[in-house]
C-alpha positions as CSV (number, residue, x, y, z in Angstrom):
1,X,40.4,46.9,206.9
2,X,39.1,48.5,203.5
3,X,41.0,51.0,202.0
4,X,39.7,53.2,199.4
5,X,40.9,55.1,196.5
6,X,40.5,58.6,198.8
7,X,42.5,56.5,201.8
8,X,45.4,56.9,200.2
9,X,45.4,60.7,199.0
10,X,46.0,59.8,195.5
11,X,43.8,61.7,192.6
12,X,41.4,59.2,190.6
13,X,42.3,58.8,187.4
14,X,40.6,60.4,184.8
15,X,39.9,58.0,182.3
16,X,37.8,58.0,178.9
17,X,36.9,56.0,176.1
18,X,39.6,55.5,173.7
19,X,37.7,55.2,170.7
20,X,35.8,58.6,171.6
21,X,39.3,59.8,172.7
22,X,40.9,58.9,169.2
23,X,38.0,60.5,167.9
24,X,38.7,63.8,169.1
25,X,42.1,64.0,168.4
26,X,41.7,62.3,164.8
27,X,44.3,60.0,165.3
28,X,44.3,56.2,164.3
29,X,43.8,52.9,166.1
30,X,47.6,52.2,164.7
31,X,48.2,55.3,166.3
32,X,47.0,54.9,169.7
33,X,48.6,51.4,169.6
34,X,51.7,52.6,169.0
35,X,51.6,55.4,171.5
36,X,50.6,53.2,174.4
37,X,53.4,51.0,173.2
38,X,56.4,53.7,174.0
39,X,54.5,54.5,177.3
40,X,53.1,57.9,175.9
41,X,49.5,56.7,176.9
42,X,48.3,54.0,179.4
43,X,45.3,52.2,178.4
44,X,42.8,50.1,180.5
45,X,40.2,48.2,179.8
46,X,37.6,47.5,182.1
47,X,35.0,44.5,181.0
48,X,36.6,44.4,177.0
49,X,36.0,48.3,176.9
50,X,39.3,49.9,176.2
51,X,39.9,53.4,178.4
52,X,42.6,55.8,178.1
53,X,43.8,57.3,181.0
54,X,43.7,61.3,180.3
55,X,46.0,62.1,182.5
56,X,49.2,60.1,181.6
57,X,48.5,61.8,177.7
58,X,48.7,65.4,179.2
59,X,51.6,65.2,181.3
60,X,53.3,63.6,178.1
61,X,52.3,66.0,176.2
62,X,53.5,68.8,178.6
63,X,56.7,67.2,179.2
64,X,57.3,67.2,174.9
65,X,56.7,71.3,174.9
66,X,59.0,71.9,177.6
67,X,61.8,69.6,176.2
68,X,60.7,71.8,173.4
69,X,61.2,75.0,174.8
């Protein structure tokens, strides 16, 4: 049996370029590189095109601002 994606009740991921990504946020390849490293980002790449996955990044970044708070 084929299961998709919406089978399983889990959200898509929403994923976008990383070099657009980086872009965006002005931050460097090094940067990124490092960030995925520690496990603050996850990248994938999908036919040598490198994606970030959006998600992981936010719920980093709101997990920093309430360890903040």
């Amino acid at each position: 049996m084929n299961t998709t994606n919406t089978d399983q009740n889990t959200a898509p991921r929403k994923l976008k370029r990383l070099k657009a990504w980086r872009e965006e946020l002005g931050i460097s390849a090094a940067t990124a590189w490092r960030w995925n490293k520690s496990g603050r980002i996850k990248i994938v790449t999908v036919g040598g095109v490198s994606f970030v996955d959006v998600a992981s990044f936010d719920a980093t970044i709101e997990a920093a601002i309430e360890k903040a708070a």
